[in-house]
N, C-alpha and C positions, 0 to 999 in steps of 0.2 A: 393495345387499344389505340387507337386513331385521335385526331384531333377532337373532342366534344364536338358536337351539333348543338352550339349554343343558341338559343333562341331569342329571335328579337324580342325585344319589351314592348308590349304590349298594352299596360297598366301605368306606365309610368317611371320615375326613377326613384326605384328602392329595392333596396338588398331583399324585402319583403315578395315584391316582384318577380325580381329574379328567383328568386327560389319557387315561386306558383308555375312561372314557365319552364321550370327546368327540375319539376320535381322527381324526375325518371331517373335525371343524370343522377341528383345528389341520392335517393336513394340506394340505387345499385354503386354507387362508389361505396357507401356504408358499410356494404354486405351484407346487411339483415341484421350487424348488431347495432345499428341504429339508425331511426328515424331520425331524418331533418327535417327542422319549421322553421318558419321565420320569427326571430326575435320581436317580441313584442316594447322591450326597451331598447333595441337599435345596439346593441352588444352581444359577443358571443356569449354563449354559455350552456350547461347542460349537466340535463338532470337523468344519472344514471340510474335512477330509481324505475322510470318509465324508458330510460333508451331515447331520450329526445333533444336533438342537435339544436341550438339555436341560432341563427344566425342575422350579420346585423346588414348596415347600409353604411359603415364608415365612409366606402370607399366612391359615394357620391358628394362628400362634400369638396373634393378636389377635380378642379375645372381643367387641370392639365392632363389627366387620364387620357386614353384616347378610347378606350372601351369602360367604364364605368361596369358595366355590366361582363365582362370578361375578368376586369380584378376582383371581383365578388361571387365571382366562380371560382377561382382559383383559391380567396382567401377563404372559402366555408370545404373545402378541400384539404387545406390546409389544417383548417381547425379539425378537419375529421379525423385526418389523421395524425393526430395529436392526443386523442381520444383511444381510436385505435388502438396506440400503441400501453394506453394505460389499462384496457380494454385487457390486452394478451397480459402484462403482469400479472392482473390481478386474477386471471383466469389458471394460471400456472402454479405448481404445490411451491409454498411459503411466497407466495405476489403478494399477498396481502400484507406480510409483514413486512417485506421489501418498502412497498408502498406506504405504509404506517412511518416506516423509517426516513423516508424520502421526505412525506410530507412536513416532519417536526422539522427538518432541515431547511428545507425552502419558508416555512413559516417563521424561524427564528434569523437565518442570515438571507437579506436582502441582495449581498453581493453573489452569494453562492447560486440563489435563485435568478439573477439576472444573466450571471452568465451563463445557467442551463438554458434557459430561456432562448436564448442567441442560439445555443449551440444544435439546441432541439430543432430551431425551425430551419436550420440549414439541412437538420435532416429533411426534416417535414415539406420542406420545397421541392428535395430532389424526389422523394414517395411520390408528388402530385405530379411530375416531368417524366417518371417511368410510368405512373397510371396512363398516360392520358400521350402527350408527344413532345420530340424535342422543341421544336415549335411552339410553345405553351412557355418555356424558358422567354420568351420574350413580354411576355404578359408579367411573370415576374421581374426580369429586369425595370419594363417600368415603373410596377408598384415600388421598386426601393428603389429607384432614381429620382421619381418626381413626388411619391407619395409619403413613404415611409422614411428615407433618408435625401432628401433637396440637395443637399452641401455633402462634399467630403472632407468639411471641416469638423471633426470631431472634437476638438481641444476647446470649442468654446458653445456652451447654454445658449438656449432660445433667451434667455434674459441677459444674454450678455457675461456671465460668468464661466469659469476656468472650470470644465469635468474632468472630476479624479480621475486621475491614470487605471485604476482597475476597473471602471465603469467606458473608456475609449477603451481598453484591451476588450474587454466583449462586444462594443460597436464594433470596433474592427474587424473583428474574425467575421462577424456578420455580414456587414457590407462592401469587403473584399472578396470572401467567398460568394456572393452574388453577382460584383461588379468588380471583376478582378484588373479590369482596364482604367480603371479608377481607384490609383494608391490614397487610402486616407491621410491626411493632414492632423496627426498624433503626436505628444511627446515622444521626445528620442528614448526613453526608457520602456515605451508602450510600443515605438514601432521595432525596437532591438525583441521582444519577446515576442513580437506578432511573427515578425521574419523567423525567431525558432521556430516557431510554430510549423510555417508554411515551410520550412526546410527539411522538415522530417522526412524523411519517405523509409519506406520497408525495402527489404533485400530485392525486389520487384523492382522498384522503384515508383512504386503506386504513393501519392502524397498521405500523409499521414491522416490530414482533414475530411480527406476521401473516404480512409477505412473506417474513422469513427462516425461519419453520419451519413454510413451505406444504410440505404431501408431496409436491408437483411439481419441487419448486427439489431438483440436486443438492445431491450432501454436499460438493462441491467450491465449489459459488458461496455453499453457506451457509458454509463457512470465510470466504471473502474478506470476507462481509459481516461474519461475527461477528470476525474481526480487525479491520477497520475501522473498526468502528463499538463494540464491547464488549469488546474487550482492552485498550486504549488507558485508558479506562474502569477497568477490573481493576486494571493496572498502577500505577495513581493511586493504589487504594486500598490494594495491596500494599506499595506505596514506605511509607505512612502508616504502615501496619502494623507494618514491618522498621523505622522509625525508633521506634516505640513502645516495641519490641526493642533497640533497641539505648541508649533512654535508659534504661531497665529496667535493662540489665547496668552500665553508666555507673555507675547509682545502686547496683546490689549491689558493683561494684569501688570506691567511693566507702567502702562499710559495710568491705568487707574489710580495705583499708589503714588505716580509723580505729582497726578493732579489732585491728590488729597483726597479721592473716595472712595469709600469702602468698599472693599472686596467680599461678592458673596460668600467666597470660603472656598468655592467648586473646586474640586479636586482637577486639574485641567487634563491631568493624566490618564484621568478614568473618563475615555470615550467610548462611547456606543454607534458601532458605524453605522447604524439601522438610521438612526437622529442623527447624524453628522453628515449621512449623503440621503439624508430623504429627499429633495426636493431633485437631485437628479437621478435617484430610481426611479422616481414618480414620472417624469421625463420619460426616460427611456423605456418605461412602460405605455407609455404613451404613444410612444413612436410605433413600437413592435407588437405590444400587447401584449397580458401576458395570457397563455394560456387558458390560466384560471386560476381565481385568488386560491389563500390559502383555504379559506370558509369554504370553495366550491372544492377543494381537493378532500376539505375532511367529510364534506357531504357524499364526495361519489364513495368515497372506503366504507361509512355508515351505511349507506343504501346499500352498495354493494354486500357487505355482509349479511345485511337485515332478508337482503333478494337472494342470497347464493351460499351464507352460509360461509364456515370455514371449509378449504378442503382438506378432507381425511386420505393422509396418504400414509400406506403401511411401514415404507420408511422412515418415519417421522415419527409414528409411534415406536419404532423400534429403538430408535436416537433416544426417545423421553422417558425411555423403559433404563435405559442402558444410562444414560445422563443418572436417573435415580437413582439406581443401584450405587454411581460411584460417587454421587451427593454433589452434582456440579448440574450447572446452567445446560438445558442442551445445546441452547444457541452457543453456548461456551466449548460444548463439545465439538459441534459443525465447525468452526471457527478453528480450531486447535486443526483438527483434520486439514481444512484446508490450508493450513501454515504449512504441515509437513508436505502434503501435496505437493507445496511451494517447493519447500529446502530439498525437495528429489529431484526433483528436475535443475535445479541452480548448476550453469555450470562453469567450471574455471575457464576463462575465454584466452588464458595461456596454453594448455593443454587441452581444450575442447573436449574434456571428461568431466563427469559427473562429480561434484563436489562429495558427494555422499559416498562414491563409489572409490575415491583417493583417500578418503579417512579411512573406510571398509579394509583397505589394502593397508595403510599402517595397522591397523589393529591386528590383522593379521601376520602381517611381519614381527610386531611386537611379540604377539602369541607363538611364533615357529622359533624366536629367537632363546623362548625359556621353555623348548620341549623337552622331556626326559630325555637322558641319555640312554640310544638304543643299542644291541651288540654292532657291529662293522669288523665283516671278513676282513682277514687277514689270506689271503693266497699268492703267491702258492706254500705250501708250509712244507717241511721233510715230515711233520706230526702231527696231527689236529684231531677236531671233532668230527669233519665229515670228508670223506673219499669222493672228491670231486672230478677225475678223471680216471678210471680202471683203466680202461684199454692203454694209458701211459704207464703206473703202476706196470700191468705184465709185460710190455716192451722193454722195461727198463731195467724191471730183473732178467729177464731173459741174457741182456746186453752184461749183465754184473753189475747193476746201479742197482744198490738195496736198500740206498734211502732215497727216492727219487723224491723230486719235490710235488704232489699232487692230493696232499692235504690242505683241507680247509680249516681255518680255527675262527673263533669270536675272541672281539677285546670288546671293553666297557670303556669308554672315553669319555669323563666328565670334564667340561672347564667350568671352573670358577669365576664368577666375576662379580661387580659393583651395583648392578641392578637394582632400582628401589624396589620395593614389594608393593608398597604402597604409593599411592596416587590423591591428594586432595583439592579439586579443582575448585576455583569461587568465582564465580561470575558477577561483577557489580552493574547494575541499569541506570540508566539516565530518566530518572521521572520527572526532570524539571518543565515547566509552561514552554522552555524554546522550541521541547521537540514536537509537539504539534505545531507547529509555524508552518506554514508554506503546506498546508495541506495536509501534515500527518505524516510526510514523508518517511523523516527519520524516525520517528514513532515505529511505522509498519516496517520498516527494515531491521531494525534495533529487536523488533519482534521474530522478523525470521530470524537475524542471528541469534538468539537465543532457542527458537526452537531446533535451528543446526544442533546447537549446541545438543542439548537434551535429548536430541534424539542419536547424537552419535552414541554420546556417553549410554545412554540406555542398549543403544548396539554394540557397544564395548563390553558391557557387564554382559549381555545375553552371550556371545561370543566367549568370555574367559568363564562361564558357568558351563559350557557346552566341553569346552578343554581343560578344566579343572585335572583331569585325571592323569592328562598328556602333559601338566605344565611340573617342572622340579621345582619351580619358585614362585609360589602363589602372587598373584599380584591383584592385588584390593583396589577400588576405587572409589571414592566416597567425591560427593558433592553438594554445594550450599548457592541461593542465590539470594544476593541485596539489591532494593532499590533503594537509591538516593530522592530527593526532592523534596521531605518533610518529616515530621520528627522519629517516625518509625526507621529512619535511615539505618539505625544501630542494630534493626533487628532483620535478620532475616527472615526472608518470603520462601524457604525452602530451606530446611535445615542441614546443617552439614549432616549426611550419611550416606551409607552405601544404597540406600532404597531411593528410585527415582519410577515411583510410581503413575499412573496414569494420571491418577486425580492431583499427583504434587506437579505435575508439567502441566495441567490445565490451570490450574490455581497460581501456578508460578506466570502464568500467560495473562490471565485477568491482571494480575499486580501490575507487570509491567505494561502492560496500554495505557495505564491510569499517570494524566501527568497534573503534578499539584502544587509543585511550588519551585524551589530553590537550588542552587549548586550543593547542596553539601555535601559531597564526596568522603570529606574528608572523615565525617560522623560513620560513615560506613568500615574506610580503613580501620578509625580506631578500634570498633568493635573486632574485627579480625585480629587483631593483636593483640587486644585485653581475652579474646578468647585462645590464644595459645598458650600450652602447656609444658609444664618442663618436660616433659616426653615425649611430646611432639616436638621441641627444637631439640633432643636429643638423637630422635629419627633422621630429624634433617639434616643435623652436625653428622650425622656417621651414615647419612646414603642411604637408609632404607625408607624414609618416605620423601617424595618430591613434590612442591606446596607450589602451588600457581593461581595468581591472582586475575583477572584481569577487568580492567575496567573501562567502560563507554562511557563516552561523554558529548557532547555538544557543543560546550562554550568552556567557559572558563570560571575556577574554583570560585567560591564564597570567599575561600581564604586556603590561596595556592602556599600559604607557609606553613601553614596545619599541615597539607599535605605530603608537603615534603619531609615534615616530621613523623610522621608515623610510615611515609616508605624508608625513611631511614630504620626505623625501627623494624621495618618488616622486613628490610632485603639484611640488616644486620643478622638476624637470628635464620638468613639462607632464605626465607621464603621470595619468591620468582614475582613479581609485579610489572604490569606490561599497562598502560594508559593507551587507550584506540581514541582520535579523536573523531566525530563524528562530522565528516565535509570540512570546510575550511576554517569553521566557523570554531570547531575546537580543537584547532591546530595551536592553542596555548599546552594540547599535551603535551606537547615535544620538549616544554622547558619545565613543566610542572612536574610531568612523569620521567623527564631524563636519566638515566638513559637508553632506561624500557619504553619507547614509546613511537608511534605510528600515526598515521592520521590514511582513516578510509573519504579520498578526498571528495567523493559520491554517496549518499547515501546509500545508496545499491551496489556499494562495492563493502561494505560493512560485511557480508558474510562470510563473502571468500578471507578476506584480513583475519575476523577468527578462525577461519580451516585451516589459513597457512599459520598461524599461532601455535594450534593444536599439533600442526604438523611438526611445528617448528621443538617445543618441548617435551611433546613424548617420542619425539623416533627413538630419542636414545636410553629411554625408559627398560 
């Protein structure tokens, strides 16, 4: 499509206007799934019940525009497609739950929805620049040079006050991405993560901000990217932020007591960032707009359903049929599936093979190392069981050779060796509050590697049930998992045994996402030891079973002496304990867990660490 044939005004200056003269355009930009009118309160908005766009006149109260009526094209454009894109979720099987989910999100965290906000309309700009022409990019430069963003000073309020470093990290992605000739004026901790950002690029070399707010990519894969890769990011600067906050109160409750008044009691520690940066959300709402409040998100899902209905897709009932049978959440089950999904495709970026596919290959080595012993010719023999060359035979008598050597015989060749039989693997998890920091990161990774885990092991047992008959030295494996972070530490979420059933890997999956409290590590080790048996270290002491602990962590012990107490107690009686510290941050393994111990210095380098684990103490199983 060509440049709009914007039409002159006619009636006056209002966004109202403009839209009576230009009713042709905004309709057919809609598509037919919705009507545009003019806002009758001079703000967007829109009521999905009827399909009705509203639109406002913001954009005539600034005398520097040079089309008034050109930015008010572009910004009811803009809002449309912003709608749009809420339009295809909710139209797609489980949108609606998507969206339900999306909505509590932006409704509860302020920061989270600010910076979707930002991120969204950078897509939503470039959708109105492919609709319409490149040329139209200058209508938007304006509106965020003179309208929307004046100053490229982000570090300081219209009231003259300091904005928090994670509220400049999403101005800036915004109005760099618009006005890339124009570096913001940002903290050095806001422009250090802006510059990540903008440094990305894919193996193309296509910029990273490009792939995620292409008008092609859903609003669903640009979530996972922008959690991934720009919450994490946020997070860092919010933490900075609330700790700025909280030495601020520190230092007024420090003035209170000196000057003899009483202290309300307020806990200074327990901040709420929603109330500690409202007045610059409010702001920055201001600037950009947002979208639409939460009240208008929960009205278009309520109309929407009330108008549309759920929709029934026979996949879904097949999931909630099959969820029932094995007594688990579907949504738990969809979930579980797509971890493994995950951990198949993970690959060692040492050898550029399939993580899944190099454990597959020990099991199997393991399995070919305990086959039965089969007979192995002996040739050539003067005497055997089979006559493997005649024509040499009658040559050789002929010649007077009347024991020629052209007998075949079998031997049985067994070696004996040290093998455990048995296998008892225990996987301890990190539930404390750090590992949701910064996004969930370590959370979601700490969950793939666990379901590596679970899914090898369950390929291991399928694997030695298939060769049972071919193996001379049976070899067992049984396995338990704990999480740490509150008082159930002692107990396992997966009990030690050889069964690693569907529903104990989905349930063992729920446990571990849930983070609720503290380091205690330690609570977990002890129960492993107070559950050891004299005949279980009697297996250990003479080689036939091999015991393997291992544990993730994040930070550092509640009390790293406990721990070192009960791995004495555990590597004494032979059992193998390994501490994975989780990024830098629990890089205290290394002294805690010595001198089993590692640190996966990425959280997304956590899986491969357990494969080479796994590699590392059963090859010689």
């Amino acid at each position: 499509m060509g440049t709009p044939d914007i039409r002159p005004d006619t009636k006056g200056h209002s966004g109202v206007d403009v839209f009576e003269n230009n009713r042709a355009l905004f309709e057919t930009i809609a598509g037919g799934s919705l009507t545009v009118k003019p806002s009758p309160d001079g703000r967007f908005a829109v009521n999905m019940k009827t399909g009705e766009l509203y639109i406002g006149d913001m954009f005539y109260d600034n005398p520097d525009l040079s089309s008034p009526e050109r930015a008010t094209v572009f910004g009811t454009m803009h809002e449309t497609s912003h709608i749009e894109e809420m339009v295809r979720l909710l139209g797609r099987q489980g949108g609606p739950a998507q969206f339900e989910q999306y909505l509590e999100r932006f409704g509860r965290d302020r920061a989270f929805a600010s910076l979707d906000n930002c991120v969204a309309d950078i897509r939503e700009n470039r959708n109105v620049i492919t609709k319409t022409n490149e040329s139209f990019a200058n209508v938007r430069d304006e509106i965020y040079e003179k309208s929307l963003f004046p100053t490229n000073d982000l570090m300081t309020s219209l009231n003259g006050k300091h904005v928090p470093r994670h509220i400049q990290f999403a101005e800036c992605l915004l109005r760099e991405n618009q006005l890339p000739d124009q570096p913001c004026n940002v903290d050095s901790e806001v422009r250090a993560a802006v510059d990540e950002i903008f440094a990305m690029n894919n193996k193309a070399g296509k910029p990273f901000m490009q792939i995620m707010t292409n008008p092609n990519l859903s609003i669903e894969e640009r979530w996972q990217l922008q959690d991934y890769y720009l919450v994490p990011l946020m997070e860092k600067l919010k933490e900075q932020d609330l700790e700025d906050e909280r030495n601020k109160q520190q230092d007024q409750q420090s003035d209170t007591s000196q000057s003899g008044e009483d202290s309300d009691g307020q806990d200074s520690f327990s901040l709420d960032p929603n109330e500690v940066f409202k007045e610059f959300y409010d702001e920055l709402d201001q600037k950009v707009g947002s979208p639409l409040q939460p009240e208008d998100l929960e009205q278009i899902l309520n109309e929407y359903r009330e108008t549309h209905g759920e929709p029934i897709d026979p996949l879904e009932n097949a999931d909630q049929n099959y969820a029932d049978k094995l007594g688990v959440d579907k949504n738990d089950l969809q979930k579980y599936r797509d971890l493994a999904k995950t951990v198949n495709e993970l690959k060692n970026l040492k050898t550029n093979k399939k993580i899944v596919d190099e454990l597959e290959e020990l099991i199997h080595r393991i399995i070919a190392n305990r086959k039965k012993p089969k007979p192995h010719p002996k040739y050539p023999q003067e005497e055997g069981d089979y006559l493997v060359d005649p024509a040499d035979l009658i040559a050789s008598v002929y010649t007077g050779n009347m024991t020629p050597k052209v007998w075949e015989d079998t031997e049985m060749r067994e070696k004996l060796d040290k093998r455990a039989g048995e296998i008892e693997l225990t996987l301890v998890c990190d539930g404390s509050d750090s590992m949701s920091w910064g996004g969930g990161v370590k959370r979601q990774e700490q969950l793939v590697a666990a379901v590596l885990l679970m899914e090898t092991l369950k390929r291991f047992q399928n694997i030695i049930n298939d060769a049972c008959t071919d193996i001379y030295k049976q070899l067992d494996i049984s396995s338990e998992i704990y999480r740490f972070g509150d008082t159930n530490a002692g107990t396992p979420i997966k009990s030690m045994s050889r069964e690693l059933t569907e529903k104990e890997r989905i349930d063992a999956m729920v446990a571990i996402s849930k983070t609720t409290g503290t380091t205690n590590d330690y609570d977990s080790l002890s129960a492993i030891h107070n559950n050891l048996t004299d005949e279980t270290r009697e297996k250990i002491k003479t080689g036939e079973l091999k015991k393997i602990v291992i544990v993730m962590t994040d930070g550092e012990s509640n009390n790293a002496s406990t721990v070192q107490e009960n791995l004495e107690k555990l590597r004494t009686d032979g059992v193998i304990v390994v501490g994975v510290g989780i990024t830098e941050e629990g890089k205290s393994v290394l002294t805690t867990y010595a001198p089993d111990a590692q640190v996966a210095k990425q959280a997304t380098d956590l899986p491969l660490v357990l494969a080479d684990l796994l590699q590392e103490h059963l090859n010689a199983v």
